[in-house]
C-alpha positions as CSV (number, residue, x, y, z in Angstrom):
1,X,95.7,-24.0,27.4
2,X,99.6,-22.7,26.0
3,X,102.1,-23.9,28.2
4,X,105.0,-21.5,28.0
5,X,108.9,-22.5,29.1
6,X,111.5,-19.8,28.0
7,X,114.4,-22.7,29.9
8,X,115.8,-25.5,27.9
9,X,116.3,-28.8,29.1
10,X,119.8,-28.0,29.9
11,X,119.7,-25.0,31.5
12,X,117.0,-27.1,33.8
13,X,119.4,-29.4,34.0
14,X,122.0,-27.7,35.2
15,X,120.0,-25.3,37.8
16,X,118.9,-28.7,38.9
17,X,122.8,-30.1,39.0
18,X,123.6,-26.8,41.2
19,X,120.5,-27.1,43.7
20,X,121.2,-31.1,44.2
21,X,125.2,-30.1,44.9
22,X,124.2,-27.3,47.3
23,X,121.4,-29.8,48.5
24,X,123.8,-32.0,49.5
25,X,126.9,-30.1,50.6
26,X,123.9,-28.2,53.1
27,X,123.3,-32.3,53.7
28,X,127.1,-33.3,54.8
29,X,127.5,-29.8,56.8
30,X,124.4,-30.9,59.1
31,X,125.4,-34.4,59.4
32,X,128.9,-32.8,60.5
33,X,127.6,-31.1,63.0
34,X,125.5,-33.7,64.3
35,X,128.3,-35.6,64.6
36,X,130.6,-33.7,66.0
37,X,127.5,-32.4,68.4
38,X,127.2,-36.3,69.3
39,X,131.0,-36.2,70.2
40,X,131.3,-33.3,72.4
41,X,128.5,-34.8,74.5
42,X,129.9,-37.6,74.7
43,X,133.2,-36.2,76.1
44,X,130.9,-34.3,78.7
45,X,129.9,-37.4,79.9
46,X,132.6,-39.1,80.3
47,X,134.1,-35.9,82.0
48,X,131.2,-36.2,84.4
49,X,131.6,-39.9,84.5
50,X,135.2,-40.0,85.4
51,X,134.7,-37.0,87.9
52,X,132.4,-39.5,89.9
53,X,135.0,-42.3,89.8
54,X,137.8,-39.7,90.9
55,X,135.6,-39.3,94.2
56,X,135.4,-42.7,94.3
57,X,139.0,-44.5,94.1
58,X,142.3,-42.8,93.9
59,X,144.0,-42.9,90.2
60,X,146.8,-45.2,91.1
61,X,143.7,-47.8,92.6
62,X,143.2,-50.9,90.6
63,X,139.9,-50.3,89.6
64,X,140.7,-46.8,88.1
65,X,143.6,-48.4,86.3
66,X,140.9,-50.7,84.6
67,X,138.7,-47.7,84.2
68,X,140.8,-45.9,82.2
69,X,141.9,-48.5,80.0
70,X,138.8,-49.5,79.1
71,X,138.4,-46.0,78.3
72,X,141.4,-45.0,76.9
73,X,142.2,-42.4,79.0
74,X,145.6,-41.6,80.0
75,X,147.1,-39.2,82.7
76,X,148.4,-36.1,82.2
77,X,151.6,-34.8,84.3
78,X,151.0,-31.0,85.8
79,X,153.7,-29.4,83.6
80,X,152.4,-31.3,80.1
81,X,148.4,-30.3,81.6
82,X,149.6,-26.5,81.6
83,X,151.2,-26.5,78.0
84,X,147.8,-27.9,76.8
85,X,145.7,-25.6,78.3
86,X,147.8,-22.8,77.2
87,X,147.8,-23.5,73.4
88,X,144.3,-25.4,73.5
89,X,141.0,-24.1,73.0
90,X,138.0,-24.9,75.7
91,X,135.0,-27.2,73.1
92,X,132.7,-26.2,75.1
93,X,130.4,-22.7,73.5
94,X,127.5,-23.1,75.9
95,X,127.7,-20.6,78.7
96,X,125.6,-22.2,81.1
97,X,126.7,-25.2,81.0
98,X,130.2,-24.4,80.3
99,X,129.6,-22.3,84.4
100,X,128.0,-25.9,85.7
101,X,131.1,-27.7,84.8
102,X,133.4,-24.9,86.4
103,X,131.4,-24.9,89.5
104,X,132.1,-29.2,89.6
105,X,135.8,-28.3,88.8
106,X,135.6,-29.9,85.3
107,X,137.6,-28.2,82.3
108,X,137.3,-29.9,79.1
109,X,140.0,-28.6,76.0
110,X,140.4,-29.6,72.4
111,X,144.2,-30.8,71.4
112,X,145.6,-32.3,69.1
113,X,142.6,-34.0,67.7
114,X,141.9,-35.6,71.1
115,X,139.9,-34.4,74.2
116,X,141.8,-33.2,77.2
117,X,140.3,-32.9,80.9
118,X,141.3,-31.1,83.9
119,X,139.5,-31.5,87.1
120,X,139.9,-30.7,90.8
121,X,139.2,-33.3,93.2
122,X,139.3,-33.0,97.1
123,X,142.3,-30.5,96.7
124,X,144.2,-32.3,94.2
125,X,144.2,-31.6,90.3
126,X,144.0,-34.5,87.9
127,X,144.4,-34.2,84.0
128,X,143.7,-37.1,81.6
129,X,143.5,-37.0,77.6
130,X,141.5,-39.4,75.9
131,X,143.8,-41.5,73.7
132,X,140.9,-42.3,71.1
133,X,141.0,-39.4,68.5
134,X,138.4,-37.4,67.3
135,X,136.5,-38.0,64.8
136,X,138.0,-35.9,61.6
137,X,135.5,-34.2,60.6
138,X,136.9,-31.4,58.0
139,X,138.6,-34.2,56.1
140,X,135.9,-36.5,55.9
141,X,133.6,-33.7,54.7
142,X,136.6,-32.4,52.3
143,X,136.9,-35.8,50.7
144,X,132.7,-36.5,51.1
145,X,131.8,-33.1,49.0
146,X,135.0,-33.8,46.7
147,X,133.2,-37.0,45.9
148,X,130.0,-35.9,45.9
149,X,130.8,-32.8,43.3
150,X,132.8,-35.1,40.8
151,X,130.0,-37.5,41.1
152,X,127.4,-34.6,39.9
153,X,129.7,-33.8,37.2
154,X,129.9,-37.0,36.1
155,X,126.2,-37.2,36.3
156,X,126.0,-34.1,34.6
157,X,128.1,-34.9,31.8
158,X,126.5,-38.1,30.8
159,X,123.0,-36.1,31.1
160,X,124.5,-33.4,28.7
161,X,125.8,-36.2,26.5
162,X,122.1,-37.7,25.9
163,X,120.9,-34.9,25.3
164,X,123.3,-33.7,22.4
165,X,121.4,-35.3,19.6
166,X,118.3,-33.6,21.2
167,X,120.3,-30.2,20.5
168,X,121.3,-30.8,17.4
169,X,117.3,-32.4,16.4
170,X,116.2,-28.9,17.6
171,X,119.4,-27.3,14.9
172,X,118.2,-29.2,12.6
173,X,114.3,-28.4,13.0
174,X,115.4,-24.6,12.7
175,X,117.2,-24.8,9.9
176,X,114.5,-26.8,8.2
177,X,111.9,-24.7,8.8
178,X,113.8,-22.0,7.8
179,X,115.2,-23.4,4.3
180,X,118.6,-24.3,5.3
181,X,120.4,-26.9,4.9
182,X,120.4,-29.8,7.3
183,X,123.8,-31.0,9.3
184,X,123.0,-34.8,7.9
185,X,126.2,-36.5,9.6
186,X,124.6,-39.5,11.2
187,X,124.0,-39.0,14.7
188,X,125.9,-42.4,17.1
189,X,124.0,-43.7,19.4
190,X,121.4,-46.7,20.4
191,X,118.6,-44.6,22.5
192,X,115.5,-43.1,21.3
193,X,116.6,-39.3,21.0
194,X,119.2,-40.6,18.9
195,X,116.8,-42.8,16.6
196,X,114.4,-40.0,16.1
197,X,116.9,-37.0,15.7
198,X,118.8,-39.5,12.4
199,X,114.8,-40.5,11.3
200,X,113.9,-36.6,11.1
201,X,117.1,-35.6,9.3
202,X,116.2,-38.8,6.7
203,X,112.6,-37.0,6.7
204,X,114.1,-34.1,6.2
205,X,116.1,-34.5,3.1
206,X,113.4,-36.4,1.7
207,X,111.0,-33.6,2.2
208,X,113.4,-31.3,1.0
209,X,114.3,-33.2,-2.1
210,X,110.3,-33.3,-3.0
211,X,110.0,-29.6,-2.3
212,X,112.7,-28.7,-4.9
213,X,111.2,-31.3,-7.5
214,X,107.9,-29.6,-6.5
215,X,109.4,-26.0,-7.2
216,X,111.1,-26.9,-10.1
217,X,108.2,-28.1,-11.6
218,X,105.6,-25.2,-11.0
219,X,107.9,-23.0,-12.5
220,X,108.6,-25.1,-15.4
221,X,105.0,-25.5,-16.3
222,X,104.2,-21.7,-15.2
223,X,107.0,-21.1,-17.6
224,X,105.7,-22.9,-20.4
225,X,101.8,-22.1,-20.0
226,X,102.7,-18.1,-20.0
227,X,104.3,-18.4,-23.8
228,X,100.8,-20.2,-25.4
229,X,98.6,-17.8,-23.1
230,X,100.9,-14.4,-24.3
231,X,100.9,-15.7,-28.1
232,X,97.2,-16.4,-27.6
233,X,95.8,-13.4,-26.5
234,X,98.1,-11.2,-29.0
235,X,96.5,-13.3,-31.6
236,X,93.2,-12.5,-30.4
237,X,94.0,-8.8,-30.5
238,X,95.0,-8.7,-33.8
239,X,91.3,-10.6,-34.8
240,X,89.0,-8.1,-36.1
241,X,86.9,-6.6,-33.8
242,X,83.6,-7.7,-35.9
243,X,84.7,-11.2,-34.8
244,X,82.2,-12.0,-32.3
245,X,84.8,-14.4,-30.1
246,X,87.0,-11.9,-29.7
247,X,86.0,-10.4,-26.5
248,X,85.2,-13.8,-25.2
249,X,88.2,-15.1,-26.1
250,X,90.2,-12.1,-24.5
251,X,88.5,-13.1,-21.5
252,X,89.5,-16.5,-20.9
253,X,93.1,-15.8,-21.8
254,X,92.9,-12.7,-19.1
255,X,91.8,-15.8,-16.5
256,X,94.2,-17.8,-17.2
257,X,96.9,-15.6,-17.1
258,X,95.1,-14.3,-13.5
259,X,94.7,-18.9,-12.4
260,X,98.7,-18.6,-13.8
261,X,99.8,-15.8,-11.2
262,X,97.7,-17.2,-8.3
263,X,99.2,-20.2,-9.1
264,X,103.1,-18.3,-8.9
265,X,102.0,-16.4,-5.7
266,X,101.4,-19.6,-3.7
267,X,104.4,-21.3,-5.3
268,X,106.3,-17.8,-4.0
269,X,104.6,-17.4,-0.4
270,X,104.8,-21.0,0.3
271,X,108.6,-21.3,-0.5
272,X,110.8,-21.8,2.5
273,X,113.1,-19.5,1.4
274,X,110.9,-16.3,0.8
275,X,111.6,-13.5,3.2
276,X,109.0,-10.9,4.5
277,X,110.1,-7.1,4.0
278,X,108.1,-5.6,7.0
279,X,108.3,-1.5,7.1
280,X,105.8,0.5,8.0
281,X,103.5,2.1,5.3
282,X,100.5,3.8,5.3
283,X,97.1,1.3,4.5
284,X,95.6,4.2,2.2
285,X,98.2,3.6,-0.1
286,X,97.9,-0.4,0.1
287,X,94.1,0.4,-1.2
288,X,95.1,2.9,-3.2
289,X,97.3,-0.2,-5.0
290,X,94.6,-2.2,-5.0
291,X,92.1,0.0,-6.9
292,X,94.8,0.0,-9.3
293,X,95.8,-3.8,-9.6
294,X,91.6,-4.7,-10.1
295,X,91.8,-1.6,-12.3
296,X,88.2,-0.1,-10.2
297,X,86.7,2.7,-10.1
298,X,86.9,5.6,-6.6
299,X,83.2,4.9,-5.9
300,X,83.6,1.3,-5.9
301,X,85.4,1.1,-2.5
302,X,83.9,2.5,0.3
303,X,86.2,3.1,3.4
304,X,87.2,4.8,6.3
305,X,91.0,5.1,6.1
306,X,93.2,8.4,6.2
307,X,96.6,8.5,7.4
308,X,96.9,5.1,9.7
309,X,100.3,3.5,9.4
310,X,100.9,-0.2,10.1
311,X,103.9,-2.6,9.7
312,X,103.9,-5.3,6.8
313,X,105.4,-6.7,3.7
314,X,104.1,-4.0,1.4
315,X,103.3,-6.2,-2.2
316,X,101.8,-9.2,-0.2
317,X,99.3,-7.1,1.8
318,X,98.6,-5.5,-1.3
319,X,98.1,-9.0,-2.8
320,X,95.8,-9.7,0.7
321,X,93.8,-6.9,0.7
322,X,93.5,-7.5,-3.2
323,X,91.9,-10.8,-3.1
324,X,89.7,-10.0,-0.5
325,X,88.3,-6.9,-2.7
326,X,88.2,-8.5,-6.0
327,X,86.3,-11.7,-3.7
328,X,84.0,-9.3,-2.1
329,X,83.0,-7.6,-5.6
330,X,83.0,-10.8,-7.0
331,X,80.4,-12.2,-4.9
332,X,78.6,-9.0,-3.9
333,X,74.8,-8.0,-5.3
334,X,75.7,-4.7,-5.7
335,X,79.4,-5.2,-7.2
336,X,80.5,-2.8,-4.2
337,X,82.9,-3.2,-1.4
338,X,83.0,-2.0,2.4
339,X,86.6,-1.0,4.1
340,X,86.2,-0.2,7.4
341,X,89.3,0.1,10.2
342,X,87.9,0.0,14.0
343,X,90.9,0.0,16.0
344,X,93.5,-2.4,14.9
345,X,90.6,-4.5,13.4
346,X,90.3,-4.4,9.0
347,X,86.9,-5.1,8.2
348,X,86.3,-5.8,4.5
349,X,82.5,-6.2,4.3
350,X,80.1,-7.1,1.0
351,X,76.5,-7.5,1.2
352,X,75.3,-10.7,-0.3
353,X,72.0,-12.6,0.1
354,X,74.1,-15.9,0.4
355,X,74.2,-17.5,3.3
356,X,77.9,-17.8,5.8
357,X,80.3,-19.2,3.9
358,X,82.0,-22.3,5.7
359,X,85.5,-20.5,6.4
360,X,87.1,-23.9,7.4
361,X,86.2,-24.7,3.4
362,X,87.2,-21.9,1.6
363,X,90.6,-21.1,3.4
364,X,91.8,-24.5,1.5
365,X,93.5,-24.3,-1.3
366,X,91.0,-24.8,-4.4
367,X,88.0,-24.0,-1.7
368,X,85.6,-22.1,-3.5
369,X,82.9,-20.1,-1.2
370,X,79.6,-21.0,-3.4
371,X,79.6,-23.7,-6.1
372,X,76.6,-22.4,-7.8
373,X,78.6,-19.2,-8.3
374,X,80.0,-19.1,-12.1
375,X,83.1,-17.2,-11.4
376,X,85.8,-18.4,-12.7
377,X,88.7,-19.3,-10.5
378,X,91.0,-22.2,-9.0
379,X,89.9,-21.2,-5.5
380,X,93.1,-19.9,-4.9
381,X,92.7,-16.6,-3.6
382,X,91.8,-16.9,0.3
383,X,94.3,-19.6,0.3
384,X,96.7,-17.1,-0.3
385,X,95.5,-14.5,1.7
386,X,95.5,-16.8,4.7
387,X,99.4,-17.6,4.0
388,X,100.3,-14.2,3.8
389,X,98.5,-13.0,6.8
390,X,100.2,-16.4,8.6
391,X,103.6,-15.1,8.0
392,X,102.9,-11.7,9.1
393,X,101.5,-13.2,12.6
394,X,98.4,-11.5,11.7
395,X,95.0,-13.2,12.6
396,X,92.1,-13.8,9.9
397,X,88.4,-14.2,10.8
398,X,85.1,-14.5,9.4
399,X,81.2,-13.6,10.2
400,X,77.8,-13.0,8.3
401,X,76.0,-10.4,9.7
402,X,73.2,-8.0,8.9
403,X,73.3,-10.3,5.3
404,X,77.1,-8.8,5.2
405,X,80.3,-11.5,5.1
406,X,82.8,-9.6,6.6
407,X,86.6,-10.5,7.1
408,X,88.3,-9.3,9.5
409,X,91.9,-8.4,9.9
410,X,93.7,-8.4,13.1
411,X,96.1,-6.0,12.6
């Protein structure tokens, strides 16, 4: 199963920063209200309490004096009672119980931070403001989600910070898998991200380092083989042609010089920095190409194609669909090849009374499909045909059927 995330870790980590911050602003908004729900019923209370105890002694009686001490309510005077009510606002919202508490003669008004009541017993009016202030709730919650964000960005900072060698690990992992060279400035830091981004970069060079000597010395010994192997042949050309070795020995230096270029292909497709030219191109001109690179005759390919255009490097499907010809021709009984297109699906068929090949085998390099076969070869050439067809994203596959091994080309 392919698990696919188009989000990287920080973008998850910030989406998760912004949902915990809104999480918890939502958080100190309902705890606010709770709070301030808890207060307002606790004013109606003692509203209701105090309306009893106005029914009950006289506000100049002793134990009303204690009362409201204990309670830290004060009396209000008529003229300061009428100021308040004019630039105050009543708390409560709820109409019906906001009528109840008009039909018992209770008013209860937010000022100043403190609540204020007015009531009306037997005839008289009495107002008292509780001295205790409210709690403040806008500043507490000003200061709480102040906190609260800084301490998010904090968070988030020192997540963003642990992650910055991952970041530049992933740079680094592009740039070396695309030939580039590495940022190799040692990355500080004790933790494991850290440890492992500084060990791949180490790797890295390393790898690098062996790839160039690698490089440098194919094409060195390419170099030097294709002087002895040009000087040879022209030798042998210049032989008489009653010289019975001459043919044979024409041969040999023709398969080396063929071992030679598979040997340059690889060391070309396989190199970071080759680049795939992908335009679209008509396939009857790629086998066109290849009857002339195996230099074969029309009636030796059989196929299907007309006028069906497909994208791809040009040279290297014609190297593809070369080697999987000259294979199929190669191995075939009646030296004949089958192209077929269904679809988006290249077929390139042979008949052979071989049995299937083991594809696993002979897609390695130096895999040779049967080793009682005495064709000459390194084993090189589905090797390079998978490579190619890699780097186009193209998909290669295999089956005997009908005592036909076909390869098949996802196109």
């Amino acid at each position: 199963m392919t698990i696919k995330n188009n989000v990287s870790i920080l973008t998850s980590i910030k989406i998760l920063g912004i949902f915990s911050a809104l999480l918890l602003i939502a958080t100190a908004l309902m705890l606010a209200y709770i709070i301030l729900l808890n207060e307002k019923r606790s004013a109606i209370k003692q509203s209701i309490v105090l309306y009893e105890n106005l029914h009950k002694y006289k506000a100049c009686d002793e134990s009303m004096k204690k009362y409201l001490k204990i309670n830290s309510l004060t009396q209000v005077n008529l003229k300061e009672a009428q100021n308040i009510m004019e630039i105050s606002n009543q708390v409560l919202a709820d109409k019906d119980l906001e009528k109840t508490l008009k039909n018992a003669n209770i008013e209860i008004f937010e000022y100043n931070e403190h609540y204020f009541y007015a009531y009306k017993a037997d005839a008289d009016m009495f107002y008292f403001i509780n001295k205790t202030p409210m709690t403040p709730i806008p500043k507490y919650l000003g200061i709480g989600t102040f906190v609260l964000l800084i301490m998010l960005f904090l968070l988030f900072k020192f997540i963003r910070d642990s992650m910055q060698p991952l970041q530049i690990l992933h740079k680094n992992i592009e740039k070396f898998s695309n030939g580039e060279p590495l940022d190799q400035d040692e990355i500080n830091g004790n933790d494991e991200v850290a440890m492992v981004a500084n060990a791949f970069c180490a790797a890295a060079v390393t790898i690098d380092s062996l790839q160039k000597s690698r490089i440098l010395f194919l094409r060195n010994i390419m170099h030097e083989l294709k002087t002895p192997i040009t000087k040879g042949k022209f030798i042998t050309i210049m032989l008489d042609d009653s010289n019975q070795d001459k043919i044979q020995l024409i041969e040999i230096f023709d398969k080396m010089y063929t071992q030679l270029k598979d040997l340059s292909d690889i060391e070309s497709i396989t190199s970071k920095s080759s680049t795939l030219h992908i335009k679209k191109y008509a396939l009857i001109d790629i086998i066109e190409n290849v009857q002339d690179m195996l230099y074969l005759d029309d009636d030796a390919i059989e196929h299907n194609i007309t006028n069906q255009n497909f994208e791809f490097d040009f040279n290297l499907f014609s190297i593809t669909i070369k080697n999987l010809v000259d294979n199929a021709i190669k191995y075939s009984i009646d030296k004949h090849v089958k192209i077929e297109l269904i679809g988006k699906t290249l077929l390139i068929k042979n008949k052979s009374e071989s049995k299937k090949l083991p594809i696993d085998k002979i897609l390695e390099p130096f895999g040779r499909g049967d080793k009682n076969n005495d064709t000459n070869g390194f084993g090189l050439g589905l090797y390079i045909v998978n490579e190619i067809l890699l780097k186009h994203n193209f998909q290669l596959s295999y089956s005997y059927e009908n005592k036909y091994h076909i390869f098949k080309i996802n196109l």
